[in-house]
N, C-alpha and C positions, 0 to 999 in steps of 0.2 A: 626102751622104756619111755623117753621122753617124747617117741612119734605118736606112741597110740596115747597119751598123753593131752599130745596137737588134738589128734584125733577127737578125742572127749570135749574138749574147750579148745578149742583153735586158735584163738585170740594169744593165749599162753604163747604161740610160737615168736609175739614181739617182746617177750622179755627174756630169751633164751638166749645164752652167748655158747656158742662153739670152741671150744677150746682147743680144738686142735683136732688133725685130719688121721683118724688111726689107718692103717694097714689090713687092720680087722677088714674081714668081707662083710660086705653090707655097710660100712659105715659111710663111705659116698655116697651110695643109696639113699639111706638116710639123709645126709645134708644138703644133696639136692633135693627130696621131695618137700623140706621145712625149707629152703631158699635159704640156706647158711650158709657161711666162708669162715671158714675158723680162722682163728687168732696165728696159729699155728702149724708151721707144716713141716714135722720134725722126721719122719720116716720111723715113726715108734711104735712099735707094738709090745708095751710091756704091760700094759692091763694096770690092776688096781687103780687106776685115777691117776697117774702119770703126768698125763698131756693135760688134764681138769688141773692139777696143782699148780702147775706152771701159768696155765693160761688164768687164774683166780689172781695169781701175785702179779699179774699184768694187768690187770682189771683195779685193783687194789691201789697199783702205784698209779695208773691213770687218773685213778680219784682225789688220790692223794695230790698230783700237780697239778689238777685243775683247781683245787680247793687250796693247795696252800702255796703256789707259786706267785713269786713278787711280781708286780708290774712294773713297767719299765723305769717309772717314775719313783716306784717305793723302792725300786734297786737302784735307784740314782744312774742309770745307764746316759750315756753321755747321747745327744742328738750328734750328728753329721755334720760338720760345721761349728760346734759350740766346745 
């Protein structure tokens, strides 16, 4: 779905995250024709969105400690010598 997708609007293919490498045939195919590397490379082939859940709650929490992680200064982390 999401190649012929590319296919219609190409550009789409820079906000696409790969969430993981299934076992399904064709799905390598797939992620090398879109120049993807998934997040994930669990050896799973159990379908319904699996490998998409998992790789979302990684994308989620990445957001989350970019946006809400102290700086060294706001966590009071001590310098090397002080």
């Amino acid at each position: 779905c999401w190649t012929l997708s590319c296919e219609l609007c190409p550009f789409l293919k820079d906000y696409l995250i790969a969430a993981h490498r299934s076992q399904e045939k064709g799905h390598q195919i797939a992620l090398n024709h879109l120049g993807k590397t998934p997040l994930l490379d669990l050896n799973m082939r159990l379908g319904e969105g699996t490998g998409a859940a998992l790789g979302m709650k990684l994308v989620e929490l990445g957001v989350k400690v970019l946006n809400e992680m102290a700086t060294f200064e706001e966590a009071r982390v001590s310098r090397e010598g002080n």
